[in-house]
C-alpha positions as CSV (number, residue, x, y, z in Angstrom):
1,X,-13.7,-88.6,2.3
2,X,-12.8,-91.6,5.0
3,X,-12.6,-88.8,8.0
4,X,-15.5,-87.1,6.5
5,X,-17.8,-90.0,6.7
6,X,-16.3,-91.5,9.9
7,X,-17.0,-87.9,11.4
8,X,-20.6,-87.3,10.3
9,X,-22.1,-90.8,10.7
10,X,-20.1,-91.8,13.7
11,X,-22.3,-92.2,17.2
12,X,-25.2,-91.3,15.3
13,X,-28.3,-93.3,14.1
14,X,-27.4,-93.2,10.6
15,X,-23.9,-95.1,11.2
16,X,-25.2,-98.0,9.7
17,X,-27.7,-96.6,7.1
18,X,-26.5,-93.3,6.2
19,X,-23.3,-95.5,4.4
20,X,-26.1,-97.0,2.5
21,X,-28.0,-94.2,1.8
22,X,-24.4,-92.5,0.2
23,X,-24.3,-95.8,-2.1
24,X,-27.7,-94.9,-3.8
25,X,-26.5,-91.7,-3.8
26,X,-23.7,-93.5,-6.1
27,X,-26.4,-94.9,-8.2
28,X,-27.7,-91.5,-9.3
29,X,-24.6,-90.2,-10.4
30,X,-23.1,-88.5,-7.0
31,X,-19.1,-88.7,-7.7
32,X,-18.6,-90.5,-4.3
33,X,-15.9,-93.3,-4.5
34,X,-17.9,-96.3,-3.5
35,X,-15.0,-98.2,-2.2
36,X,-14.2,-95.7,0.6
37,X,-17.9,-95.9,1.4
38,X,-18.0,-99.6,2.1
39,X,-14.3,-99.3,4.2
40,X,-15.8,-96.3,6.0
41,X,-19.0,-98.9,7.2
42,X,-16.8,-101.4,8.1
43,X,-15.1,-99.0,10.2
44,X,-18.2,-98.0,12.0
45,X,-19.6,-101.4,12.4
46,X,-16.4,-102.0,14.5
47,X,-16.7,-98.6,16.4
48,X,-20.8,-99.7,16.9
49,X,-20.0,-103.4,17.7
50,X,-22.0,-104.9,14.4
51,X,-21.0,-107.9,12.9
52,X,-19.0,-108.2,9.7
53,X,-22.3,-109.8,8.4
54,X,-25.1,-107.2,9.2
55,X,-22.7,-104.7,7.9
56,X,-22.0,-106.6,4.5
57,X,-25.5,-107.8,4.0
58,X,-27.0,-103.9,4.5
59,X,-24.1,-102.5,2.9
60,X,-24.6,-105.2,-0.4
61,X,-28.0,-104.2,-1.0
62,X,-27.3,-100.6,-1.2
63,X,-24.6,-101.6,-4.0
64,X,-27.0,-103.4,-5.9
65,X,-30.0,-101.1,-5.4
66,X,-27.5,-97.7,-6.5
67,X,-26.6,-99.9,-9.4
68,X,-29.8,-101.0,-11.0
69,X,-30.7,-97.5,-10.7
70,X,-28.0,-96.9,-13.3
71,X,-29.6,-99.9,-15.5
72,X,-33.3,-98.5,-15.0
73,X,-31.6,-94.9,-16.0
74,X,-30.4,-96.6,-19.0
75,X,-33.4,-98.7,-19.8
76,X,-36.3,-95.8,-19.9
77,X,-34.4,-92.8,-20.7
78,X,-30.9,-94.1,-22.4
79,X,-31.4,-93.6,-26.1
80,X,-32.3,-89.5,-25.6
81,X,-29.4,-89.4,-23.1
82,X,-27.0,-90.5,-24.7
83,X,-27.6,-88.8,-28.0
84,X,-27.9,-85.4,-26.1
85,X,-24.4,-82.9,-26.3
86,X,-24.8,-83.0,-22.3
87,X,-24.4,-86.6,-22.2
88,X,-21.3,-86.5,-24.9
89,X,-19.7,-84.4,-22.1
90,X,-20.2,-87.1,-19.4
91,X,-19.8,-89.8,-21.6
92,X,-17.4,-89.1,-24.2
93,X,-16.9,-90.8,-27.2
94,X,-13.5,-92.7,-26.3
95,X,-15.0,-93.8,-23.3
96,X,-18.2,-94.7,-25.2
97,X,-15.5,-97.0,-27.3
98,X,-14.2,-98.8,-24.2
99,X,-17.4,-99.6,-22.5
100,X,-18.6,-101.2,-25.8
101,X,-15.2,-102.6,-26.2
102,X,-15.9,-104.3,-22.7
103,X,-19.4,-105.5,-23.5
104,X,-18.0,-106.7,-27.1
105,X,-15.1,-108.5,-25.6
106,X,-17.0,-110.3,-22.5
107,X,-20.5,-110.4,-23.6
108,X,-23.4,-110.0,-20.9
109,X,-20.2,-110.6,-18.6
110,X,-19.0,-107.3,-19.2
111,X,-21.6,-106.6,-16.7
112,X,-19.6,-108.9,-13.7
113,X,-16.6,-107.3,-15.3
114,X,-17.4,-103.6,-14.9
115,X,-17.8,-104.2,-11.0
116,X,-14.3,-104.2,-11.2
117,X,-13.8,-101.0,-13.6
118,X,-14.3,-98.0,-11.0
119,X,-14.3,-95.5,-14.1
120,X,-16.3,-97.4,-16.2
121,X,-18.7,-99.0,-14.0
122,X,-21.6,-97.1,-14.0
123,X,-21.7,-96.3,-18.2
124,X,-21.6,-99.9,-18.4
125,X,-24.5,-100.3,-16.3
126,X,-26.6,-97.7,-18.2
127,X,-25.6,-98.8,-21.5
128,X,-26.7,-102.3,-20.4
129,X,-29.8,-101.1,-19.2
130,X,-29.8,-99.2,-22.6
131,X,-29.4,-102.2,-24.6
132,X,-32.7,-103.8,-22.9
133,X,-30.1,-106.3,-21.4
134,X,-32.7,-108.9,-19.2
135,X,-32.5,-107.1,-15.7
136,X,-32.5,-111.3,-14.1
137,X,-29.5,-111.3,-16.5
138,X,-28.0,-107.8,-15.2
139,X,-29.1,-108.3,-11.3
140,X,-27.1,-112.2,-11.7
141,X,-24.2,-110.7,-12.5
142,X,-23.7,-107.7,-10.5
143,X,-24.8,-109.3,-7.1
144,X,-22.5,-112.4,-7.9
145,X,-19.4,-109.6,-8.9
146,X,-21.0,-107.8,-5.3
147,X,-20.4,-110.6,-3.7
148,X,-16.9,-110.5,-3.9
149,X,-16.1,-106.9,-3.8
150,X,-18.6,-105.9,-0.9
151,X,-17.7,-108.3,2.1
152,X,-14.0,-107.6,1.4
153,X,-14.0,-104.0,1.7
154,X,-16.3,-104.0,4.6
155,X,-13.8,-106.5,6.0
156,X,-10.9,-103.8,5.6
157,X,-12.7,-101.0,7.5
158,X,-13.4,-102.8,10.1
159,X,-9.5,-104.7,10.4
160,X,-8.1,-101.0,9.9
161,X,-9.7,-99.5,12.7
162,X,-9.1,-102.3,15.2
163,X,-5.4,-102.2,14.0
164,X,-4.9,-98.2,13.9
165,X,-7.7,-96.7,15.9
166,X,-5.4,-94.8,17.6
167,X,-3.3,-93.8,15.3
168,X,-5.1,-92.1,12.7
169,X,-2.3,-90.8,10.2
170,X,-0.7,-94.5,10.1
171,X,-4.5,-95.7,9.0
172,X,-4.6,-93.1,6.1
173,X,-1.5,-94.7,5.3
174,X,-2.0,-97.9,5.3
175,X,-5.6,-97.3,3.8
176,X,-3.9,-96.1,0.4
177,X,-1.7,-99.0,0.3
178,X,-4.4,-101.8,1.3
179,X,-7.3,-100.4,-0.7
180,X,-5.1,-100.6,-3.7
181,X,-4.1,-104.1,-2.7
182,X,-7.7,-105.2,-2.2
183,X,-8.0,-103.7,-5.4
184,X,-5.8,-106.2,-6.9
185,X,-6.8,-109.0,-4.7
186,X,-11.0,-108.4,-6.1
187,X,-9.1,-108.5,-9.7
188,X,-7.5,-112.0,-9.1
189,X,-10.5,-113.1,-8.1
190,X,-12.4,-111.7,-10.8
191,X,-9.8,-113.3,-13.3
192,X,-10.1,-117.0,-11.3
193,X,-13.7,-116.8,-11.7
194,X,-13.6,-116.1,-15.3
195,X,-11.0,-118.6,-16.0
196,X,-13.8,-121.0,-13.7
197,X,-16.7,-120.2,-16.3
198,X,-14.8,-120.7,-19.1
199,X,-13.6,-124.1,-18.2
200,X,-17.0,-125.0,-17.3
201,X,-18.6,-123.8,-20.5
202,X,-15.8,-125.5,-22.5
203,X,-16.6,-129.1,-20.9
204,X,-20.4,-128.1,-21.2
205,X,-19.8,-127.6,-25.0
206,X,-17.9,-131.3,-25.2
207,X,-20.7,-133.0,-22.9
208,X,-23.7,-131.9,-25.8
């Protein structure tokens, strides 16, 4: 998928757009990993001679535009979706059970939370969106969870091609190893923020 994208977008006009065009594409249900996407920009905003910025600015608002297409999916046409044998299929019932395990356990933060749950991202999001969850509420959330996950893989494109360009095999290597530690890295923070708000809600709580 990384050569793929690298290969049709690269020296093109589309080598900064057509990435965000593939993350709405994400939004409405295309099985492309969204990760790879934003490394793959990064890449080509260092080929192109972008900033970091620009590319993680453009590159954030496709995130958050795929994903509230996944709310508004849930919002207007949820409830026959989901009760449809089709749906079932895409949506089974265990993994039914562990998206409203998520939004049982953290609340409307399940909805920062499942930024960080590749597989269960986007049910979460329609369920949400199902649930008539406040889209303020919903767009809060994801574009504060974006805001961690976003610049950092953009950041990792564009550091893997300036350390490997010419070495492409050594990049697929390394790619698999550091996407799973930036994986990791956007889970720490994830857990630090959580720990934050819940410290901060706490003292809230002993201040009234």
């Amino acid at each position: 998928m990384f050569d793929a994208l690298l290969n049709t977008f690269q020296g093109s006009p589309l080598s900064l757009w057509g990435p965000f065009g593939m993350l709405l594409l994400c939004g409405l249900g295309v099985p492309v990993p969204e990760d790879i996407v934003l490394i793959a920009a990064g890449a080509l905003g260092e080929m192109e001679g972008r900033s970091w910025l620009q590319v993680s600015g453009v590159m954030y608002a496709g995130v958050v535009a795929g994903d509230s297409m996944i709310f508004f999916a849930g919002r207007y046409v949820g409830a026959r979706l989901l009760a449809s044998a089709w749906m079932r299929r895409i949506l089974p019932v265990n993994k039914q059970a562990k998206v409203e395990n998520v939004l049982t356990r953290f609340g409307t933060m399940g909805l920062f939370v499942g930024r960080f749950l590749p597989g269960l991202r986007a049910p979460i999001f329609f369920t949400a969106g199902s649930m008539k969850v406040s889209y303020l509420k919903f767009l809060c959330l994801d574009g504060l969870a974006a805001l961690v996950s976003v610049p950092l893989f953009v950041w990792l494109g564009r550091w893997l091609w300036v350390e490997f360009e010419d070495n492409l095999e050594a990049m697929h290597e390394v790619l698999e190893r550091t996407h799973t530690y930036s994986l990791w890295l956007a889970v720490f923070v994830l857990a630090a923020g959580l720990a934050a708000l819940w410290v901060w809600s706490r003292r809230t709580r002993k201040v009234t």
